[in-house]
C-alpha positions in Angstrom: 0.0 0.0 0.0 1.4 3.4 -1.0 2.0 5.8 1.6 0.5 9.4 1.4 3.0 11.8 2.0 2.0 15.3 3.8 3.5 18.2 2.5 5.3 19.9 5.7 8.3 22.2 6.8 9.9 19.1 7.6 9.6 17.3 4.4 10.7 20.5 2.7 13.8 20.4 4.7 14.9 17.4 4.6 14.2 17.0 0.7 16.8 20.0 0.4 18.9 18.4 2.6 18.8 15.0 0.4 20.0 16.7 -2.5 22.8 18.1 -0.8 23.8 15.0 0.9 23.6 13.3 -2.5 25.3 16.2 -4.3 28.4 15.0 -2.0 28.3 11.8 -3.2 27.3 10.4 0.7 24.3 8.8 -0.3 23.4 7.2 -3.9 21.1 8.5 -6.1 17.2 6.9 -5.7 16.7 7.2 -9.3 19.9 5.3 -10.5 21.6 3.9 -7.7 24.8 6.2 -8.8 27.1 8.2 -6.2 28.2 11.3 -8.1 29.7 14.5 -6.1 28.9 18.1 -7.4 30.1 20.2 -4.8 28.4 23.1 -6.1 25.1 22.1 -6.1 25.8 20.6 -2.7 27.2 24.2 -1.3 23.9 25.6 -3.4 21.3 23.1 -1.8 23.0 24.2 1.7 22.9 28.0 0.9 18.7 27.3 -0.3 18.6 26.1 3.1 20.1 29.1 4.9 17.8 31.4 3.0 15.0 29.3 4.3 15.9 30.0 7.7 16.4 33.5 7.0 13.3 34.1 5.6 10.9 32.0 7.9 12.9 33.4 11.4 10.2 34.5 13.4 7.6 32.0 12.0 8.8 28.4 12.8 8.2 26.5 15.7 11.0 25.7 18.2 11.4 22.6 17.0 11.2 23.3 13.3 13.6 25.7 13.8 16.1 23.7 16.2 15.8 21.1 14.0 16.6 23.5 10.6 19.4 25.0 12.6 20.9 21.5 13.6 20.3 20.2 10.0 22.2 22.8 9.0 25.0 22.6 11.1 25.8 19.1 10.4 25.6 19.5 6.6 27.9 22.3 6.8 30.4 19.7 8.8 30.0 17.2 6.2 30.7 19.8 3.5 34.0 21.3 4.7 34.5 17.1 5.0 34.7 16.7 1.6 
């Protein structure tokens, strides 16, 4: 049975994050099974994140904004990694 997905912050987030962490080559692509690294669209998928953060300050809830702030910060780490 397929699973209905809800369109969230969350989901948002972390399908940003997904590209990034693919565009380092640390997880394979879904479509293809390939590991490829593009470290500018990774630093570009990390920036699109920032500017979320940015622009929603102010209207997130703790959570969604701890957890944007901590998904962040461990990209970044993973980034200057590679």
């Amino acid at each position: 049975m397929a699973e209905t997905l809800e369109a969230s912050f969350s989901v948002l987030i972390m399908s940003i994050a997904s590209s990034a962490v693919m565009a380092m080559g640390l997880a394979p692509n879904p479509q293809n099974g390939e590991t490829t690294k593009d470290k500018n669209m990774a630093r570009f998928n990390i920036d699109l994140l920032v500017v979320l953060q940015e622009k929603t300050k102010g209207n997130l809830s703790s959570d969604e904004a701890k957890f944007l702030e901590n998904l962040i910060s461990d990209l970044q780490m993973k980034y200057v990694s590679i």
